[in-house]
VOSE-348679 format. One record per residue (C-alpha): residue number from 1; residue in three letters; x, y, z. Coordinates in nm, 2 decimals, always signed. Example, Ala and Ser with C-alpha at 12.3 -4.5 7.8 and 13.67 -1.06 7.14 Angstrom:
BEGIN
[rec 1,"ala",[+1.23,-0.45,+0.78]]
[rec 2,"ser",[+1.37,-0.11,+0.71]]
***
This chain:
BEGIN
[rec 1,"unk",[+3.38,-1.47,-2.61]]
[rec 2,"unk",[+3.02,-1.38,-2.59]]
[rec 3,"unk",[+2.98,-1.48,-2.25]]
[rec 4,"unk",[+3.32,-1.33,-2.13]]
[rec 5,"unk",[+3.21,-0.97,-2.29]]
[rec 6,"unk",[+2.87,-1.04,-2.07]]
[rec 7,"unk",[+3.10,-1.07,-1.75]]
[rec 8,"unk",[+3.26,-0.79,-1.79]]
[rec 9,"unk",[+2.98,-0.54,-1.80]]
[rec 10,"unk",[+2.83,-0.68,-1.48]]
[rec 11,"unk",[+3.03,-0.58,-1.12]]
[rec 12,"unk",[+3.19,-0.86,-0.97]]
[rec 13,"unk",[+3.02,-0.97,-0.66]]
[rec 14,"unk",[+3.25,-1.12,-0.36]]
[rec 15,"unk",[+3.09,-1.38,-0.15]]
[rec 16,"unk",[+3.24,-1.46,+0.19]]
[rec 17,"unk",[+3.13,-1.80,+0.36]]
[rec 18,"unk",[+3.33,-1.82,+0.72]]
[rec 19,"unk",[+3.31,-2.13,+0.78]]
[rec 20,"unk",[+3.44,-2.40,+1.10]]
[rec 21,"unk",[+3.28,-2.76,+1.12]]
[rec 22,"unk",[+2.98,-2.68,+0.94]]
[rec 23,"unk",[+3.00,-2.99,+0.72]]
[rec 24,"unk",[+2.63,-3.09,+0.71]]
[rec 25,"unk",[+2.49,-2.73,+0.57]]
[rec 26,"unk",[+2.83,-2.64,+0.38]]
[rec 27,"unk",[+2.71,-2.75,+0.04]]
[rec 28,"unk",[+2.40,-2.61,+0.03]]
[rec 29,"unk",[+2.53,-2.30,+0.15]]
[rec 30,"unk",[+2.80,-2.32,-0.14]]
[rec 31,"unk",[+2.56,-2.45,-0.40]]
[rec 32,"unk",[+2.32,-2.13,-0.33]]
[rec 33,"unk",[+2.63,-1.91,-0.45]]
[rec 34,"unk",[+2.75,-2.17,-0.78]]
[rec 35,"unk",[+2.38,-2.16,-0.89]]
[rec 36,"unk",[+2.28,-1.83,-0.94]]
[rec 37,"unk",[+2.21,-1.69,-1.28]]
[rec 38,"unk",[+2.41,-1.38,-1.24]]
[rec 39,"unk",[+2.75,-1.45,-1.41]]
[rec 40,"unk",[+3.02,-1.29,-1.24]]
[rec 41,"unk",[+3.05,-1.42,-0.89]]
[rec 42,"unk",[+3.36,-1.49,-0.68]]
[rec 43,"unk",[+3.30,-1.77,-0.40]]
[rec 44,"unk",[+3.56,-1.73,-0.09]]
[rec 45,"unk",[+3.55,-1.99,+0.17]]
[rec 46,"unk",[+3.76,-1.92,+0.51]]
[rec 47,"unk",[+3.78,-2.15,+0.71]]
[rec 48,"unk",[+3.89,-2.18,+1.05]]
[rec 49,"unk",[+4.05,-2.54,+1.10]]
[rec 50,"unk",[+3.78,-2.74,+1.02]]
[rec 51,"unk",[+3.84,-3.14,+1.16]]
[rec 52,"unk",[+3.45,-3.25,+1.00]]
[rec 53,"unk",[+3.52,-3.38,+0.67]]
[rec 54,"unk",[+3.47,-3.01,+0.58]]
[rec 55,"unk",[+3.81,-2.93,+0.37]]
[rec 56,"unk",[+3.73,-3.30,+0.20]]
[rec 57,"unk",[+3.40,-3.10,+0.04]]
[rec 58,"unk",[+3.57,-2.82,-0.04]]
[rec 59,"unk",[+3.83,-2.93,-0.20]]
[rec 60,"unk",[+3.58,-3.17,-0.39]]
[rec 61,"unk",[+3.47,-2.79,-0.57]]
[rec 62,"unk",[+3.83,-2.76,-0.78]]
[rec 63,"unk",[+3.85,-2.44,-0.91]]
[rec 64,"unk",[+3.49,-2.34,-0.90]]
[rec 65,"unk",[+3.54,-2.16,-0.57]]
[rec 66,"unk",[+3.86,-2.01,-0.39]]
[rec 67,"unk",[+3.93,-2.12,-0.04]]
[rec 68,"unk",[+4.13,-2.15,+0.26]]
[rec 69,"unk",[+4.19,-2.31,+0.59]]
[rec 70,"unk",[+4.35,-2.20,+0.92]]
[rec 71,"unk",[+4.31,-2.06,+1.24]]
[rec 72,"unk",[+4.16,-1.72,+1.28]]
[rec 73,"unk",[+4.06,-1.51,+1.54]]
[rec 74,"unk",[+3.72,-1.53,+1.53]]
[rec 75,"unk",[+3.39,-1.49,+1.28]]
[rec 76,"unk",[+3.47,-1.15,+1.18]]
[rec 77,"unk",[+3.80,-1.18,+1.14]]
[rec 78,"unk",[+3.75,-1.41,+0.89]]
[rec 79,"unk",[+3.50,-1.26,+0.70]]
[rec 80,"unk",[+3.77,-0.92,+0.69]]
[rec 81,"unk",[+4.02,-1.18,+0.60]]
[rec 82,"unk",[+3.82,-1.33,+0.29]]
[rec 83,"unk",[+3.68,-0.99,+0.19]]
[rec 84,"unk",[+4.03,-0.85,+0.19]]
[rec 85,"unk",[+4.12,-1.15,-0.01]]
[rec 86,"unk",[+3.90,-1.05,-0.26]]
[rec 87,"unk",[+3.83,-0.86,-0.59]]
[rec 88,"unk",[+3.46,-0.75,-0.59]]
[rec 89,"unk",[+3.33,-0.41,-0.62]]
[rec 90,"unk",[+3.03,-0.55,-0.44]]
[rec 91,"unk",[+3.06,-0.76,-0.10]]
[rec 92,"unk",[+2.85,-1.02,+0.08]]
[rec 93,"unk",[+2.87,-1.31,+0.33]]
[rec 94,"unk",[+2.70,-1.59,+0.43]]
[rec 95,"unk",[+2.76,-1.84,+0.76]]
[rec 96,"unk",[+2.82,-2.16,+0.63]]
[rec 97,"unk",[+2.45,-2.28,+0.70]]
[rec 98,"unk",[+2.25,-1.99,+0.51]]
[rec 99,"unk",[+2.17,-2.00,+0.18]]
[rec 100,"unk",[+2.11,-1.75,-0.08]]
[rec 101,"unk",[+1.76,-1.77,-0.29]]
[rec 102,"unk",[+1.82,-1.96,-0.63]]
[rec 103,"unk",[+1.86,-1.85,-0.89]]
[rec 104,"unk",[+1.87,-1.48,-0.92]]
[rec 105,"unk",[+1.92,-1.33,-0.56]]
[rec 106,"unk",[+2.25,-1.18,-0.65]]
[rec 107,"unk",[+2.09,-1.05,-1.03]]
[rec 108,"unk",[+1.84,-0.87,-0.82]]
[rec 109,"unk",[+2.03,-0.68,-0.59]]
[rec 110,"unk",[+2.30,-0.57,-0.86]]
[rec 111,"unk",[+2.01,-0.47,-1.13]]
[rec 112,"unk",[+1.92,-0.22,-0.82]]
[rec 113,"unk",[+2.26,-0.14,-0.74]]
[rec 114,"unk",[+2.32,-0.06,-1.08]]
[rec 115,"unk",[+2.02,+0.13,-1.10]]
[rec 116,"unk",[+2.09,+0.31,-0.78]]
[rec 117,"unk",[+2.43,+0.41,-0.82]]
[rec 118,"unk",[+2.34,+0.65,-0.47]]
[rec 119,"unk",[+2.32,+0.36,-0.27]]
[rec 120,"unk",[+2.58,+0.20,-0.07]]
[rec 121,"unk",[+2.38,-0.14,+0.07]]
[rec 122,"unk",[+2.08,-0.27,-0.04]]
[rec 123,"unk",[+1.88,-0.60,+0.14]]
[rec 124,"unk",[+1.60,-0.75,+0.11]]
[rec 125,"unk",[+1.36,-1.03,+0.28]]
[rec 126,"unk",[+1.48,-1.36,+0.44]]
[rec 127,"unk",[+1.37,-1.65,+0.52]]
[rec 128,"unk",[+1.41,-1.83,+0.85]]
[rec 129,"unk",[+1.44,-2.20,+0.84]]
[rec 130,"unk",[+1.54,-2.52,+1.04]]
[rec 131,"unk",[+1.81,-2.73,+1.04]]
[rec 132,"unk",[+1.60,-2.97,+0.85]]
[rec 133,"unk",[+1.52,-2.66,+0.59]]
[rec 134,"unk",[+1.19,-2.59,+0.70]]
[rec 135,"unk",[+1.03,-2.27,+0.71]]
[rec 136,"unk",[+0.95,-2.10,+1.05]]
[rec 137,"unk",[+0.92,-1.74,+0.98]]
[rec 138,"unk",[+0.97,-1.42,+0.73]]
[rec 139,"unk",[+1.22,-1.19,+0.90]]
[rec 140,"unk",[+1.17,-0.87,+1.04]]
[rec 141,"unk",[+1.09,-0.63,+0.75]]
[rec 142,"unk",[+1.12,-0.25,+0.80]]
[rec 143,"unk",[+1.25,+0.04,+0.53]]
[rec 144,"unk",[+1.62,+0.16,+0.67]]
[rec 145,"unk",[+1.63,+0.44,+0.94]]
[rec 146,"unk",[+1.94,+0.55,+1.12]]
[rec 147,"unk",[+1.71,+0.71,+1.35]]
[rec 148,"unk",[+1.48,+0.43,+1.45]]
[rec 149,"unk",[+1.75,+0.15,+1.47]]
[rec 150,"unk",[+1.97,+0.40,+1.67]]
[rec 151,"unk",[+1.67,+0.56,+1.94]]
[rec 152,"unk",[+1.57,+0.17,+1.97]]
[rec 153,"unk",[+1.88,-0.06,+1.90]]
[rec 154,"unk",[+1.66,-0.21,+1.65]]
[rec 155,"unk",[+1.85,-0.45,+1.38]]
[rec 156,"unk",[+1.62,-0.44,+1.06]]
[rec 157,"unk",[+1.87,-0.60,+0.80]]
[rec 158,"unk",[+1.85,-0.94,+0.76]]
[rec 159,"unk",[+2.24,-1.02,+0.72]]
[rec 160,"unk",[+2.27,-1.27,+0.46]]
[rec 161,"unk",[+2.05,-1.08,+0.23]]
[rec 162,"unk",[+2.31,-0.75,+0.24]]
[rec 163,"unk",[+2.49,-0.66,-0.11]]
[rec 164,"unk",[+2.76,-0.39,+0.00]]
[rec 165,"unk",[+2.95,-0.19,-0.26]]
[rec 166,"unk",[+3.36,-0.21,-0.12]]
[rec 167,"unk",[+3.39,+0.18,-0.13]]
[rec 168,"unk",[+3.16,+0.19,+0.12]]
[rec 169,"unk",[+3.37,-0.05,+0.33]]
[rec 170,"unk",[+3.67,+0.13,+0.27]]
[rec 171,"unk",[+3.52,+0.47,+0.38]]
[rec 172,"unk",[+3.41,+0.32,+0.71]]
[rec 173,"unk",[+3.57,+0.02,+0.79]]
[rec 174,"unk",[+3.58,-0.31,+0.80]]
[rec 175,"unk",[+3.38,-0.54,+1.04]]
[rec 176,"unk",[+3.51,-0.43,+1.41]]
[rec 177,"unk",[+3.71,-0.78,+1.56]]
[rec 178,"unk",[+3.62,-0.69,+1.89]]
[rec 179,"unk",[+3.21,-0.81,+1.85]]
[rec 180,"unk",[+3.15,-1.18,+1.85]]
[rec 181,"unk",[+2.74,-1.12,+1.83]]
[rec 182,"unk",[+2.61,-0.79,+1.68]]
[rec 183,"unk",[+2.93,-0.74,+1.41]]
[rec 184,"unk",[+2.68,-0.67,+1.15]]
[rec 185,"unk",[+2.43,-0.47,+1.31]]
[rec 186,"unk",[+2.75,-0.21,+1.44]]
[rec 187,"unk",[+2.87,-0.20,+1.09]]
[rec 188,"unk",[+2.50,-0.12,+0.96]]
[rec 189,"unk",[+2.53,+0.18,+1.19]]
[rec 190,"unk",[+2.84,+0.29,+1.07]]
[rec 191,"unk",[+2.76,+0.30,+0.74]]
[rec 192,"unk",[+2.40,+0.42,+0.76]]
[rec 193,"unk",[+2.60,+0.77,+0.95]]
[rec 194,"unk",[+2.74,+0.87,+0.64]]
[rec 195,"unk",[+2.59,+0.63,+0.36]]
[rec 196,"unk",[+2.29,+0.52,+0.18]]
[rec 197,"unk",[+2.09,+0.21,+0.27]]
[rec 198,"unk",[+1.75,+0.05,+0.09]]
[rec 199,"unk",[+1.56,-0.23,+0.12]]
[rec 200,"unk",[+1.38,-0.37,-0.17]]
[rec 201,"unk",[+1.08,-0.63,-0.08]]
[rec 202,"unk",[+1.23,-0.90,-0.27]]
[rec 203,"unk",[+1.31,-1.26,-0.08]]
[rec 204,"unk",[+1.70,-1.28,-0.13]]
[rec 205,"unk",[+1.80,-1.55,+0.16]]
[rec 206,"unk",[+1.75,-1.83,+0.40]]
[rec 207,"unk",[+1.89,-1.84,+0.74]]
[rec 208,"unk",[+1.90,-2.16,+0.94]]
[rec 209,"unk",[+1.79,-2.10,+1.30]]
[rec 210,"unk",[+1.96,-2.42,+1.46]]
[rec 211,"unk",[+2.27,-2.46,+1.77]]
[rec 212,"unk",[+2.55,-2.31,+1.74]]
[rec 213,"unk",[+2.82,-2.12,+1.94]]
[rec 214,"unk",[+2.58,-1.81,+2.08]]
[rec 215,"unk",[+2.28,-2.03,+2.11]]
[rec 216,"unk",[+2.24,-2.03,+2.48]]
[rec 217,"unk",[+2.50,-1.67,+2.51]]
[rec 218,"unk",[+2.27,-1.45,+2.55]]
[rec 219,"unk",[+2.47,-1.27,+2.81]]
[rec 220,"unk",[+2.74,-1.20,+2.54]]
[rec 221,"unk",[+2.45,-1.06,+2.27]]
[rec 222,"unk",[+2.35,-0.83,+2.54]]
[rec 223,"unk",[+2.65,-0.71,+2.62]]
[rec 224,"unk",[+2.69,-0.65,+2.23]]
[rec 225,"unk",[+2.42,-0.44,+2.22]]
[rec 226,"unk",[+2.50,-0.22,+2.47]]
[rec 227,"unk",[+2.86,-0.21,+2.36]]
[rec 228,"unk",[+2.75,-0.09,+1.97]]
[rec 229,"unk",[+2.49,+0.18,+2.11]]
[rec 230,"unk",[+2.78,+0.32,+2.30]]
[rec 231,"unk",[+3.04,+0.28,+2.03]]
[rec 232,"unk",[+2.81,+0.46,+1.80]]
[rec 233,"unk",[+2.79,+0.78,+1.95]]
[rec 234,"unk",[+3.19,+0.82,+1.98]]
[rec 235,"unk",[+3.18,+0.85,+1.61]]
[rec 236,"unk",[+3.21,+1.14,+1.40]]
[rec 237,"unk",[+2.95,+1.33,+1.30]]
[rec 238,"unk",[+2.66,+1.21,+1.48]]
[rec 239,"unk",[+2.39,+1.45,+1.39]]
[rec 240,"unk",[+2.25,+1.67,+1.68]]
[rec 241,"unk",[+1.92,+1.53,+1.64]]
[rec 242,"unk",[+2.06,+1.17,+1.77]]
[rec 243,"unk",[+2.27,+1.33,+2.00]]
[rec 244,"unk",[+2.01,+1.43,+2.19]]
[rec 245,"unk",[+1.83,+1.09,+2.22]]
[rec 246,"unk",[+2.14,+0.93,+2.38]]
[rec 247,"unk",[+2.04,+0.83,+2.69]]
[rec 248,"unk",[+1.73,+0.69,+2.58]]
[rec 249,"unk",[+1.92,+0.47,+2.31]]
[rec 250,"unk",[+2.14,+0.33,+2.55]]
[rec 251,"unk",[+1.86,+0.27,+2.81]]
[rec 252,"unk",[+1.68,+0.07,+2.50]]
[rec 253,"unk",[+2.01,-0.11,+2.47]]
[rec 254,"unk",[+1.97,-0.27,+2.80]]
[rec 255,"unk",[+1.62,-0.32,+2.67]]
[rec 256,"unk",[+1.71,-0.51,+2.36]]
[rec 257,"unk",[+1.99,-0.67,+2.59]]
[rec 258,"unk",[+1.74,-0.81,+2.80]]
[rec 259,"unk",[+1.58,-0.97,+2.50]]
[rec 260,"unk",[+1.90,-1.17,+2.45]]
[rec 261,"unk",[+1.99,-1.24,+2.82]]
[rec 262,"unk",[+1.64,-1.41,+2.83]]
[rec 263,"unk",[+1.62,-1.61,+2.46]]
[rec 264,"unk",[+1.91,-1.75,+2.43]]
[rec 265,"unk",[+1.98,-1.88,+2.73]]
[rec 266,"unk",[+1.78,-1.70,+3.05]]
[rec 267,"unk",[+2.05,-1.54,+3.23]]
[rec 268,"unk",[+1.87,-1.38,+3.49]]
[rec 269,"unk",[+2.16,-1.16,+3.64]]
[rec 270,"unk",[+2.22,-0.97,+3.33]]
[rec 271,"unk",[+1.83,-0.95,+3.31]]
[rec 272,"unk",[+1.78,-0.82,+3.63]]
[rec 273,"unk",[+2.12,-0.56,+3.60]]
[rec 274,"unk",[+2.04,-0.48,+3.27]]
[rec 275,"unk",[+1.63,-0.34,+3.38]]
[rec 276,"unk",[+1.80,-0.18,+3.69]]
[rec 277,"unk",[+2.09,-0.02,+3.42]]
[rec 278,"unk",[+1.82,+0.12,+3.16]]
[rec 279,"unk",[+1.62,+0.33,+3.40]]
[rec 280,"unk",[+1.92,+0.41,+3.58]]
[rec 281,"unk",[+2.09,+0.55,+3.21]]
[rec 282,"unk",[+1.69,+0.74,+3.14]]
[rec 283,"unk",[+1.45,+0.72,+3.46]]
[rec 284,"unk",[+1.14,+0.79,+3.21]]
[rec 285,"unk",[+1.21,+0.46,+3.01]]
[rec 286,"unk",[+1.09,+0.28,+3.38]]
[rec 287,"unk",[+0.78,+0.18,+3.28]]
[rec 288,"unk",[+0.93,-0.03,+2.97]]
[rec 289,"unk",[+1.20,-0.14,+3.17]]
[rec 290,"unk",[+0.89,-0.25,+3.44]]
[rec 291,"unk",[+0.67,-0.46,+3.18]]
[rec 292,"unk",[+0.99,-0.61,+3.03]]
[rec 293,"unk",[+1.07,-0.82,+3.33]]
[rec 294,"unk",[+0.76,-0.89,+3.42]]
[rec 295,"unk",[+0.64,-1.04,+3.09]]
[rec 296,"unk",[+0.96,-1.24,+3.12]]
[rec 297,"unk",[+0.91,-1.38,+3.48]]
[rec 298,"unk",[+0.55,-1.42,+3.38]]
[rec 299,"unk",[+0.68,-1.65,+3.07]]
[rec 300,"unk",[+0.91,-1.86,+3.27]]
[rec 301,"unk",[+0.76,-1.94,+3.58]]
[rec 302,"unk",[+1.08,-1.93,+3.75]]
[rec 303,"unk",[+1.18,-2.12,+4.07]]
[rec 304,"unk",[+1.12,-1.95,+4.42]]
[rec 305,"unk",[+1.45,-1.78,+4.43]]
[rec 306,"unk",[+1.41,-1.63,+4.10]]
[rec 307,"unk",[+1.08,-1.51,+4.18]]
[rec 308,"unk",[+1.21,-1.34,+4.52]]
[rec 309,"unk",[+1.49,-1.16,+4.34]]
[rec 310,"unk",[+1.25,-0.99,+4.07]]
[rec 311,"unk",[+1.05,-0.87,+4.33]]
[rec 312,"unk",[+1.36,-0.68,+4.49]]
[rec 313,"unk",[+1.46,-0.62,+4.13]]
[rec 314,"unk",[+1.13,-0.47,+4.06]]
[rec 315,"unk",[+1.12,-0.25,+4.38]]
[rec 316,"unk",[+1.44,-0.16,+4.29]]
[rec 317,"unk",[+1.29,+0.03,+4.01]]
[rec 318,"unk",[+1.18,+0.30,+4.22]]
[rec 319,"unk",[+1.50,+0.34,+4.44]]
[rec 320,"unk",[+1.67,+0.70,+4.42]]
[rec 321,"unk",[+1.97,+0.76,+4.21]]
[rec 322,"unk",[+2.22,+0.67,+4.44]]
[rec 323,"unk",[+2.11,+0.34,+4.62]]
[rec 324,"unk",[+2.03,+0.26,+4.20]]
[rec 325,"unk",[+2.38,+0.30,+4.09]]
[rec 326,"unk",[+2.49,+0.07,+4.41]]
[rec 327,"unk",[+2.25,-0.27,+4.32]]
[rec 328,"unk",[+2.37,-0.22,+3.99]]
[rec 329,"unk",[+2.74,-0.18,+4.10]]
[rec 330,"unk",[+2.84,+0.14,+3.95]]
[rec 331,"unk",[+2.97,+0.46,+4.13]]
***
């Protein structure tokens, strides 16, 4: 009875873990959720038709975690699917191959919810690791600013370490269906227009860096980027003072873009388009544009062909508005 009268002062947290033929990292992934100290946790696995042995561990859990299995229509699809599935004022996910720090990563970020009842998110660090579990790197740590991940399309919140209060959900919306790549960092926008969003310097997560689905589509993160930039400034109440830095946020959109186009996978056409496209969108963001490609034909030491088509690319730089819009194939 003791332990019951315990849950019920502490919010139930929702955990989401989409999930399809992820059978090798699906029980460390669960196991993160089932052994954290904080007491009130639902566990919602979705899962999109697994044909891995994956159901077989699931259904090994019984009733310590709630599941399902069937076709969906993509990754955030079925995180919407599990979250609307669920009963927690507070709402997370992981991919079936993160893990959440053990054993108090959920206790920490509800004490500062609870603490913070102004806040709508909260996130914290994460740790990047192989698919043998090894550590590579810390991720990208930086305070929330609308602003700064606006101006720059800069994505500061490590994912699996975001604790998100439902209300906040409701208010804005659910994750938008139509992004494969860059789901989260759209949502984070949408709720950092009209909610509250901390970070707190406290390591919360893992996340495998390993193959997977976008691993060599970059073309389809870039195209993400540029997509959410745009996206955002159709909302409602964008303040004035990111109004008027429009043009250089979707020129940095072809920027980050570019980043994509070139890791994860080196597609040089959306490369090439997407430096031509950013000082098209803001002429004065030409020099970054400029170094961009250069440091990433430097990098790759591309074949001869390659090499000739920078070279027009980069002369291409300085054409005048109209022979611009005509490499890049817009009127």
């Amino acid at each position: 009875m003791r332990y019951e009268s315990e849950m019920s002062k502490q919010p139930l947290i929702s955990i989401i873990i989409p999930c399809l033929n992820r059978a090798q990292f699906l029980v460390p992934t669960i196991e993160s959720v089932l052994q954290q100290d904080y007491p009130n946790i639902e566990c919602i696995v979705v899962d999109g038709g697994s044909t891995d042995g994956s159901i077989e561990i699931l259904n090994g859990y019984g009733d310590r975690i709630r599941w399902i299995s069937e076709p969906d229509e993509g990754h955030a699809h079925a995180i919407n699917k599990g979250w609307h599935m669920s009963k927690g004022e507070i709402l997370a996910w992981l991919n079936a191959d993160d893990m959440w720090v053990v054993p108090n990563a959920a206790s920490q970020a509800v004490a500062y919810l609870q603490a913070h009842p102004e806040v709508d998110v909260v996130y914290g660090d994460c740790e990047a690791i192989d698919i043998e579990g090894n550590f590579l790197a810390m991720s990208y740590r930086r305070k929330w600013d609308l602003a700064h991940a606006v101006e720059y399309c800069d994505y500061c919140i490590p994912q699996p370490t975001a604790f998100i209060r439902r209300c906040i959900l409701e208010q804005v919306g659910w994750l938008d269906t139509s992004f494969i790549s860059k789901k989260d960092h759209e949502l984070w926008l949408r709720i950092g227009l009209v909610g509250t969003i901390r970070y707190i310097p406290v390591l919360l997560a893992r996340e495998r860096i390993g193959p997977g689905y976008l691993a060599q589509r970059g073309d389809i993160t870039a195209a993400a980027c540029v997509a959410l930039i745009k996206k955002f400034f159709t909302l409602p109440n964008v303040p004035e003072s990111l109004r008027e830095k429009r043009q250089r946020a979707l020129s940095n959109s072809y920027l980050e873009g570019m980043k994509w186009a070139f890791e994860c996978g080196r597609h040089w056409r959306v490369i090439f388009s997407y430096a031509l496209r950013a000082v098209l969108v803001d002429p004065t963001n030409a020099r970054n544009a400029f170094h961009r490609l250069k440091y990433y034909v430097a990098f790759s030491a591309p074949e001869s062909w390659k090499l000739q088509w920078t070279l027009i690319g980069l002369e291409s730089l300085s054409l005048p508005g109209r022979a611009l819009r005509k490499v890049v194939g817009q009127k």
